[in-house]
KEPADO-404465 format. One record per residue (C-alpha): residue in three letters; z, x, y. Coordinates in steps of 0.05 Angstrom, whole numbers, plus 5000, padded with zeros to 4 digits. Example, Ala and Ser with C-alpha at 12.3 -4.5 7.8 and 13.67 -1.06 7.14 Angstrom:
BEGIN
ALA515652464910
SER514352734979
This chain:
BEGIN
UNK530954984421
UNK525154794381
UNK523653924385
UNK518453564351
UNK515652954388
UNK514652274348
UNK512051834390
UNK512351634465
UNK519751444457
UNK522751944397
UNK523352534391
UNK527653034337
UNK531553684345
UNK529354164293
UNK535254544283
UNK541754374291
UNK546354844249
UNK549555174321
UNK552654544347
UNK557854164319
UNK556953494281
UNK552953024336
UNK557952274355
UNK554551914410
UNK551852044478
UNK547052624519
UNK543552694569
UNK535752894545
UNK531253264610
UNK524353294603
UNK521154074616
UNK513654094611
UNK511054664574
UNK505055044611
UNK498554894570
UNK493055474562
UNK486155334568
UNK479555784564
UNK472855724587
UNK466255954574
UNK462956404630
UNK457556044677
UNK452056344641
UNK453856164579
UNK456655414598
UNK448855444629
UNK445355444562
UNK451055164524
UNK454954714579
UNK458854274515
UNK460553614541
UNK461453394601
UNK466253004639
UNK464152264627
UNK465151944697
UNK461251254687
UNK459250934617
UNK452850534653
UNK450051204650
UNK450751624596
UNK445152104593
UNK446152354655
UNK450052944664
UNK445253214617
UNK439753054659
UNK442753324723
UNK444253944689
UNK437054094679
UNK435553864743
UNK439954294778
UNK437054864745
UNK430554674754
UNK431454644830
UNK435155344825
UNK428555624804
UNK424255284847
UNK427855514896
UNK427556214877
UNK418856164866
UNK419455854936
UNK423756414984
UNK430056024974
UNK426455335007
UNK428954624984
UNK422754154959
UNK419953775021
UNK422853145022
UNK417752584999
UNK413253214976
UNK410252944920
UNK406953624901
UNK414053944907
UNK417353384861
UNK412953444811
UNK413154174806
UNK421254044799
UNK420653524742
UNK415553994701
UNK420754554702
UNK426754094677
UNK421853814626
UNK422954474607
UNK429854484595
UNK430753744563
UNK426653344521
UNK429752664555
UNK427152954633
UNK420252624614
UNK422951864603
UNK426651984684
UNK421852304715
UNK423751874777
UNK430252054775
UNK428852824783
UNK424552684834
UNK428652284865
UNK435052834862
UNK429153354888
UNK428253064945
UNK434152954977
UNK435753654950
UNK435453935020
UNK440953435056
UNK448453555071
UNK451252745063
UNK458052655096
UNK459952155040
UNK457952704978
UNK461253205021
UNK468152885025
UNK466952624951
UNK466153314925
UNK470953724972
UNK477053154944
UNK474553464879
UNK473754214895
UNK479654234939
UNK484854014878
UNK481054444833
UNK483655074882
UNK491054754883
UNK491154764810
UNK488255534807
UNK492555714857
UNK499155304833
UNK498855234762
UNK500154344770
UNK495653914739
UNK490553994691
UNK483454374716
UNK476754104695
UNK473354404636
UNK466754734660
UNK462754044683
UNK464153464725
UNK456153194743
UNK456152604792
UNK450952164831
UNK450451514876
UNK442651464858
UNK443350724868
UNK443450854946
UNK436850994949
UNK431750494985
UNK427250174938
UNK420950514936
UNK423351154946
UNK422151375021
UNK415151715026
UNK413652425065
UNK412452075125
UNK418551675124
UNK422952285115
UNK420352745170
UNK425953045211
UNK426252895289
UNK430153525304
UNK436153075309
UNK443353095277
UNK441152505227
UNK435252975201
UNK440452975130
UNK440352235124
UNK433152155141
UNK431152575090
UNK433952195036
UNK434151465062
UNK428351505115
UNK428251415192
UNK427850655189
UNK434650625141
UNK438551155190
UNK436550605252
UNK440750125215
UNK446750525209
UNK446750715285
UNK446949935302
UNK452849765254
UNK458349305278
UNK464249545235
UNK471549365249
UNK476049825211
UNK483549555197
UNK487650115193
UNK487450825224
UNK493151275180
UNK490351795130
UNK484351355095
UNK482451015171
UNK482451725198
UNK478152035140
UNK473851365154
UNK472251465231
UNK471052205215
UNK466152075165
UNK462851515207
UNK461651975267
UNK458252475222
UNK453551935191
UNK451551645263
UNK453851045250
UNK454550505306
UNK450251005358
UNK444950555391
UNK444749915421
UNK448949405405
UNK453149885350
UNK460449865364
UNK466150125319
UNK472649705322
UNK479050035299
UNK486149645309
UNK493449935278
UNK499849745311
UNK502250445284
UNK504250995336
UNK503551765308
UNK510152045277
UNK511052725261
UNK510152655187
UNK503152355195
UNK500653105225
UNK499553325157
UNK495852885123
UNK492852475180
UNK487853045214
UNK485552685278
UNK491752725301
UNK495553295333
UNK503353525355
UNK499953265425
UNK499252625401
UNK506252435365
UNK508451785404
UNK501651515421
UNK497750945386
UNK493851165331
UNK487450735334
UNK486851095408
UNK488551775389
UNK483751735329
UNK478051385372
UNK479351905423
UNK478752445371
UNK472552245333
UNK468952165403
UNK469552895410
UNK466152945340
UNK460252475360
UNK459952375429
UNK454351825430
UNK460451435376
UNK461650705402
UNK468350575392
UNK473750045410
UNK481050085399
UNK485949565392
UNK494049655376
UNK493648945343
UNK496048735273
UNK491248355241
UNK493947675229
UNK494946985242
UNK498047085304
UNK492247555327
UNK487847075319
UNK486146915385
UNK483047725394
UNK479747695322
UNK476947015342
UNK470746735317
UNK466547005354
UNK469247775339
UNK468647645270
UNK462847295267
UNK459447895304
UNK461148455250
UNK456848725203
UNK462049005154
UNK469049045149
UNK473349675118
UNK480249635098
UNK485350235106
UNK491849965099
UNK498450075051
UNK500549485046
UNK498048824993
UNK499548175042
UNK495848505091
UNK488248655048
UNK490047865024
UNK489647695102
UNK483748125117
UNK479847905051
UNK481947175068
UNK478647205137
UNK472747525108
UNK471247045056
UNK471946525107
UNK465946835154
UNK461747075096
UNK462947905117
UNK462148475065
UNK469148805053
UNK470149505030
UNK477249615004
UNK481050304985
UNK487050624978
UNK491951244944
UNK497151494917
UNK498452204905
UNK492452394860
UNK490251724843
UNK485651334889
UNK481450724878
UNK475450344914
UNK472549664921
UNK466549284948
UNK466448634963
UNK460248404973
UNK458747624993
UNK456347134934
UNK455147704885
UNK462447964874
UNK469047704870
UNK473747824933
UNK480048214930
UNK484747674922
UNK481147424861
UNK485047914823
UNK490648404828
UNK495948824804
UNK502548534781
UNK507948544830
UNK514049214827
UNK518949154791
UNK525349154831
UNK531449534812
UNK536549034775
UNK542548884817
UNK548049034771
UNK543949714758
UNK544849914831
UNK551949614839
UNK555050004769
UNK550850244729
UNK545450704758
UNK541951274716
UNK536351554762
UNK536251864825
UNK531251204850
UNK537750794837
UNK542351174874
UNK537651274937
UNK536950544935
UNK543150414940
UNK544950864989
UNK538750575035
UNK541649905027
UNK549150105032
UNK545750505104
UNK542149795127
UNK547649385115
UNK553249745144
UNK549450005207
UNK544249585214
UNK545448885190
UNK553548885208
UNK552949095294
UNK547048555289
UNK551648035255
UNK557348195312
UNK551148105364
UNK549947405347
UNK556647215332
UNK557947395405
UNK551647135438
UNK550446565399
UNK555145995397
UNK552745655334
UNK552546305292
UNK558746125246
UNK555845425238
UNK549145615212
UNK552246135162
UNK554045455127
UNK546845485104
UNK548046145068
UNK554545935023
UNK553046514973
UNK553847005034
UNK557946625078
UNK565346975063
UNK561947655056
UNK559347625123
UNK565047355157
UNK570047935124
UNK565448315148
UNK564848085221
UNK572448115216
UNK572748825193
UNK567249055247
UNK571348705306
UNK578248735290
UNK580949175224
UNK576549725232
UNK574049735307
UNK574450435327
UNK576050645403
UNK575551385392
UNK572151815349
UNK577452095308
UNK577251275273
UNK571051335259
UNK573151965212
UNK578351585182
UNK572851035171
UNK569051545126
UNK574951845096
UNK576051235062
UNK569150985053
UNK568451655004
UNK574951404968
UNK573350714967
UNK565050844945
UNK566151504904
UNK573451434871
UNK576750734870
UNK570950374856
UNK568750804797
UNK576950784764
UNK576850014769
UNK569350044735
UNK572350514679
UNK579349974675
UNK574049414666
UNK569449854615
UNK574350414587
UNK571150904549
UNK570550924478
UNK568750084487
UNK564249884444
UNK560549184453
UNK560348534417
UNK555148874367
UNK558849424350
UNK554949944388
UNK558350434446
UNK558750024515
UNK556550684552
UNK550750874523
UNK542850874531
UNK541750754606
UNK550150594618
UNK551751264630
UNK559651334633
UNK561651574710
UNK566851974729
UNK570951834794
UNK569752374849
UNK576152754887
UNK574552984953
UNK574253724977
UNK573453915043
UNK570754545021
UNK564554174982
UNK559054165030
UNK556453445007
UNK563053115020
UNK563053435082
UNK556153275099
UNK557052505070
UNK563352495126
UNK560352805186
UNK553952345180
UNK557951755169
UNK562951865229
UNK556751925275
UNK552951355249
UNK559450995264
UNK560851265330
UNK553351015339
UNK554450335324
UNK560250265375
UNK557350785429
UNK561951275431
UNK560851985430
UNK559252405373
UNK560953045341
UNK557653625299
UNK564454125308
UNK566454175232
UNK573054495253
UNK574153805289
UNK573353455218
UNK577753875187
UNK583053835229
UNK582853025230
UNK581053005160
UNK588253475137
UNK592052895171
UNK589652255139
UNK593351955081
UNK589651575032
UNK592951044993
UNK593551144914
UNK589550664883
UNK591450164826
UNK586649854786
UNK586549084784
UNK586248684725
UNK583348044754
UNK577948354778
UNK571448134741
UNK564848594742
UNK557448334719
UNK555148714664
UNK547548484678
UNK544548004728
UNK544947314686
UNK552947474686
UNK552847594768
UNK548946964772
UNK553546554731
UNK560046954777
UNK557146674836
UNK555145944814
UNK562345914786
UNK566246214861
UNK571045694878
UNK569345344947
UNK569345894999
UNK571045455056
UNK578145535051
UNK578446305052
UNK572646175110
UNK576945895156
UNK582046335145
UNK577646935167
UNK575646545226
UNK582146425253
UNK583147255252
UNK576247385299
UNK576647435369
UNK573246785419
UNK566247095437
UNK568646935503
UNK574947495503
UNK568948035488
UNK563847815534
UNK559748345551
UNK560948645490
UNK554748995443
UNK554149425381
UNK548249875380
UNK544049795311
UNK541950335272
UNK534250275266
UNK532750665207
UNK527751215229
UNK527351815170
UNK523352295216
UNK528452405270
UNK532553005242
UNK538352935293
UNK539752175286
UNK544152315222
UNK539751775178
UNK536152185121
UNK543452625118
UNK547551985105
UNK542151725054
UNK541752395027
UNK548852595018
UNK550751785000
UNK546151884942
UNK548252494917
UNK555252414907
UNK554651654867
UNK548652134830
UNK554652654814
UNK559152074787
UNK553851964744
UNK551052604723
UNK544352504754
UNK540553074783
UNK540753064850
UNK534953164911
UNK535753584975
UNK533553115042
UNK526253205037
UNK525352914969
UNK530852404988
UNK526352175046
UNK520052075003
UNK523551564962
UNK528651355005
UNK523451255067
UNK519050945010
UNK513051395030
UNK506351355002
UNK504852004976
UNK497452165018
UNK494552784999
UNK488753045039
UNK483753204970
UNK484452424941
UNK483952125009
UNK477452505024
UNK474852294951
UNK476651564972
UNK473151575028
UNK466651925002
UNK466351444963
UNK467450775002
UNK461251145049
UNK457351164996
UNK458050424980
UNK456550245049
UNK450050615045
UNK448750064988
UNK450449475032
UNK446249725091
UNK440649845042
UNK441649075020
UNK442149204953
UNK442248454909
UNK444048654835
UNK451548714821
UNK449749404774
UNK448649714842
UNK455349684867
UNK461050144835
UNK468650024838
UNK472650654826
UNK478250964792
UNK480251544789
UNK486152154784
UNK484452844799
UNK490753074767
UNK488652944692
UNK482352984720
UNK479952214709
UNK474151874739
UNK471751174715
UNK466550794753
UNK464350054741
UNK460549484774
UNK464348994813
UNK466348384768
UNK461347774793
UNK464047274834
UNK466346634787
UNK462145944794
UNK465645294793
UNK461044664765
UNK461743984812
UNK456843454791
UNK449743894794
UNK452444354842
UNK454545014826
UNK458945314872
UNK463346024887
UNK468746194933
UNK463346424977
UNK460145824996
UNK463145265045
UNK461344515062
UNK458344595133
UNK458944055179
UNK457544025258
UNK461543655301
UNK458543995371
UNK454143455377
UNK458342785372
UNK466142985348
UNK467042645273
UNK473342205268
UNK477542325200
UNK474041605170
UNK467041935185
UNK469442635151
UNK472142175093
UNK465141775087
UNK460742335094
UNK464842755036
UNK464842184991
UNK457141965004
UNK454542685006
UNK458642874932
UNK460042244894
UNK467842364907
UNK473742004929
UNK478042454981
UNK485442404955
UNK488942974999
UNK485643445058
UNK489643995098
UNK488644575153
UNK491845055130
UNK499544965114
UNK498344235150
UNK496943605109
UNK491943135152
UNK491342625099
UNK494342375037
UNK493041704988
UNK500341774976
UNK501541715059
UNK504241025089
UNK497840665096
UNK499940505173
UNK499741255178
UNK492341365139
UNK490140765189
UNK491941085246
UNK490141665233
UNK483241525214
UNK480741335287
UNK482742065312
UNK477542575323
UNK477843175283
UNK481243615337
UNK485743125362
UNK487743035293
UNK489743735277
UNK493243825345
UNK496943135329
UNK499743405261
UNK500244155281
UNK503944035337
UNK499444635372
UNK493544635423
UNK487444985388
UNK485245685424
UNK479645595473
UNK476446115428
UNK476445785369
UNK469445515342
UNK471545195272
UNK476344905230
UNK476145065154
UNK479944505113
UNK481144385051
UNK480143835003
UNK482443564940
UNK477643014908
UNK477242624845
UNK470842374811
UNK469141554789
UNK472541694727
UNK479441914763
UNK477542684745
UNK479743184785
UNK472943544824
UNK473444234862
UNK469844314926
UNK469644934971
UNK472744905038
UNK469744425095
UNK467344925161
UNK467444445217
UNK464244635273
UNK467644415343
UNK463844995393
């Protein structure tokens, strides 16, 4: 059937003439059609190469340029028995730039350029290597597979801004007969000397952290003297991290993964200086990433999946003035980011807009993708087995657990009825119950549920507007009966049962002749739908459902009355369910799975088989080895940069890119922002420093010294989530106050003794001018060590 698209949203059917006159409803699919594509051979793309793949607009020119270099150093080669130029070589560069001069009229306006890609010619670079194998590597999954789109004949790239300024000389670049002999060739002995004393601290050792130490150990970094990699994940190795995560192997699953990588990359580069730590870095680690750990690194590198945590990390690096290099994936796409003190913005200066979540209602009744139904099968999966045996925990181990659920009025009945259901209506004692649990669970979920949605929203409704009810994303469901011989109803009751049996320790069972024999005896009750029964059509009508409940404490205390004292079950423990998708014999992924598919099949949505369930469901980060090598390359590359010292911003690049379509955009870092106070110009980088090792300052000589030094009157000043002083405060409070020390201050109002370890206290204050003007001032570093 022929269609014709109009736009990203329309599309029409050409011919209709078979099918009978169209009323409402369908269900469109989308099928990609394969695309052809044709390319010139090499030797004709050589003296014709068309245009190329534009990869960065602050340098258009030169993949033209490049070409003719590359050429050029093909022939050279040849006149020269297959020998790279001599790094430095002056004679050897030259002879390289006259024979692209040859080849492009623009060669002779970047002649340093070609001499500068001439003699480096020689080196292998750990950074280009993993840069262009990302690239290369998709480009034989697409031959091979026929997914994604290839690249068309020429993809030129270059990181020319790493090189030291002047260029290293001949001398500079001689080779010691050493594994660095690559990088000395293009950067120079002294630049290679810097790398091998590095102090990096890398947060994060999964696919990009592993990728990271790999390419670390090849580029010698933190070799010699006081060098010293620090690598910290609170992660242990799971199966499913084996094939994207290639330090690691089987051996390994179960151990920490900052050792086992560590471990691994010694092997690599056994003169590597490496420390591992199974610490999360955050507040409460503060006390092992004191100040003096982080005021000893050189550079920090980020390799984590999660926002809160790079906000943390580029929070504590702003604070002690440390370059950051940030990165991170998803399938194809991968992005990178340096952060480099007073010349760029940090990370938390900007960011993505937060994920949509999935509207209630839209999980509850009216789902119409396969995301929908998973989610709601992950949630129906937490609350039943995980959240409900910890709710019976505490209500028998902690005597005030009913009284605090008074804080929670919204949630209050639902958890008592269900405390009540867990303890006395359905407590099972054998495991034939804990069938008859999931029999009717499947009616409840799968068939009554759906008949009292259809009573409340018959079909054929149409809405206040005229317009079908069930239509667009409302698709109309249809209530499941169960088979035994369907082998998702079976599978949704044999998971169930055991997850049950689970919670209340009792044995299990895999026999499907068992279930069948139980599940022959059980009589379901026929269900009759209500008419008082009220259902949201959209979130604002939940909202307004539950702002108008009637007062719940009635129907509270009724439920209470039916539970047993604590006291009767002493002893007494449900096990929780601790969701854990790579364990194929805990039942977890086959609930999930077969959950999911049957509310999918009252709604006609295709359904997934386990593994894709587990992606989505186990809300995995798709890491695939060619992007996170590509990500990687190019961090390296950027840290060459910072180790050179490079000043100008147009140095730096952040990138973007997607080797599906294939897309690759490169940019300078956006500068850091300047804030005007008075004459002083100011950035998030800079700080107010003020020792107190010497004589400890009181909060009155903090206050004067602030106000002398800046003109300003000090109206509010806190450490961290902790307000030390306020003009709105009792002024018996601001008096006393005033007398205490610094220290004894923050202890006073934090309630908390300060770490030995700790050397400063950053604070915070907000000012205002003669004129009652608000002024902004960067954070106060206060020396106490």
């Amino acid at each position: 059937m022929k269609i014709k698209v109009k736009g990203p949203y329309a599309f029409t059917v050409e011919n209709t003439s078979k099918f009978s006159p169209y009323e409402i409803g369908g269900y469109v699919h989308q099928v990609k059609m394969p695309k052809k594509m044709s390319f010139k051979s090499l030797a004709d793309s050589l003296k014709n190469p068309g245009e190329f793949l534009m990869t960065d607009f602050a340098k258009i020119g030169r993949s033209e340029l490049l070409h003719a270099g590359f050429q050029a150093l093909d022939t050279f080669r040849k006149k020269h028995g297959l020998r790279y130029p001599t790094p430095g070589n002056e004679e050897h560069l030259n002879e390289v730039v006259e024979l692209a001069k040859q080849l492009s009229e623009t060669v002779a306006e970047n002649e340093d350029l070609i001499k500068a890609f001439a003699s480096g010619s020689s080196a292998v670079l750990s950074p280009m290597c993993a840069f262009l194998g990302g690239v290369v590597g998709q480009e034989v999954l697409k031959a091979a597979t026929g997914k994604f789109t290839p690249l068309h004949q020429w993809l030129y790239f270059d990181a020319i801004e790493c090189l030291p300024e002047p260029r290293p000389t001949e001398d500079m670049c001689k080779p010691l007969n050493s594994r660095d002999d690559d990088q000395i060739a293009v950067f120079g002995q002294e630049f290679v000397k810097q790398l091998k004393m590095l102090k990096m601290f890398l947060v994060g050792a999964g696919a990009i952290g592993c990728e990271m130490l790999k390419n670390w150990a090849l580029m010698g970094i933190a070799t010699e003297g006081d060098g010293m990699i620090h690598v910290t994940d609170m992660d242990t190795i799971e199966k499913s991290n084996l094939n994207r995560q290639f330090l690691f192997r089987p051996s390994d699953v179960g151990s920490s993964k900052s050792t086992a990588a560590a471990k691994a990359v010694k092997v690599m580069n056994p003169s590597l200086k490496v420390t591992s730590y199974e610490d999360k870095v955050a507040p409460e680690t503060e006390d092992t990433f004191n100040d003096d750990f982080m005021g000893s690194l050189d550079l920090v590198c980020t390799a984590l999946d999660n926002v809160e945590a790079r906000l943390y990390v580029d929070g504590r690096c702003l604070s002690y003035g440390i370059p950051m290099l940030e990165s991170g994936t998803l399938g194809t796409k991968g992005n990178t980011q340096v952060v480099v003190p007073h010349l760029t913005e940090n990370y938390g200066a900007s960011r993505d807009p937060p994920e949509k979540s999935i509207p209630i209602c839209t999980l509850k009744n009216f789902p119409n993708q396969i995301e929908h139904t998973l989610q709601w099968a992950r949630d129906w999966f937490e609350g039943t087995f995980a959240q409900d045996p910890a709710s019976v925990n505490q209500y028998l181990s902690q005597p005030d657990f009913v009284k605090k659920l008074d804080a929670t009025p919204n949630t209050k009945l639902s958890t008592l009825e269900r405390l009540n259901a867990s303890l006395v209506k359905d407590r099972p004692v054998k495991f034939e119950e804990c069938i008859v649990w999931a029999r009717h669970q499947f009616e409840e979920k799968y068939s009554n549920t759906i008949k009292q949605l259809l009573h409340n929203f018959p079909p054929g409704m149409k809405t206040s507007t005229g317009q079908p009810f069930w239509a667009g994303t409302k698709r109309q469901p249809k209530p499941l009966v169960f088979d035994m011989e369907d082998p998702e109803h079976m599978e949704f009751i044999i998971s169930a049962s055991n997850l049950r049996a689970f919670n209340y320790r009792l044995k299990g069972e895999r026999d499907v002749a068992m279930f069948r024999a139980v599940l022959s005896n059980i009589v379901v009750p026929e269900f009759v739908p209500k008419s008082n029964v009220k259902i949201a059509q959209n979130d604002k009508e939940l909202s307004e459902q539950q702002e108008d409940m009637m007062d719940v404490d009635t129907q509270a205390e009724k439920v209470i009355e039916q539970l047993p004292e604590p006291s009767s079950l002493a002893g007494y423990r449900l096990q929780e369910a601790e969701f854990e998708k790579d364990d194929d014999k805990n039942f977890h992924m086959d609930f999930i799975t077969s959950a999911s598919n049957l509310r999918a099949r009252n709604y006609e949505i295709q359904e997934v088989d386990k593994h894709k369930a587990k992606f989505i469901a186990g809300k995995i980060i798709p890491a695939i080895a060619t992007t996170t090598a590509l990500v990687t390359g190019l961090v390296c590359l950027e840290l060459y940069k910072l180790v050179g010292g490079k000043k100008d911003v147009e140095s730096y690049k952040n990138g973007f890119v997607n080797l599906a379509l294939p897309f690759f955009a490169f940019s300078e870092p956006i500068k850091v922002a300047k804030t005007k106070a008075g004459d002083w110009e100011w950035s998030v980088w800079d700080k107010i420093e003020i020792d107190g090792r010497k004589k400890p300052w009181t909060l009155e000589d903090f206050m004067k010294h602030i106000e002398k030094e800046y003109k300003v009157e000090v109206n509010m000043l806190s450490y961290g989530v902790s307000i030390l002083h306020s003009f709105f405060s009792p002024a018996a409070k601001r008096k006393q106050r005033m007398g205490m020390t610094m220290t004894d201050l923050v202890e006073h109002v934090t309630k908390k003794k300060l770490p030995e370890s700790q050397k400063t206290l950053q604070f915070e204050i907000c000012c205002v001018d003669k004129d009652d003007e608000d002024v902004e001032l960067p954070a106060v570093h206060y020396r106490i060590k």
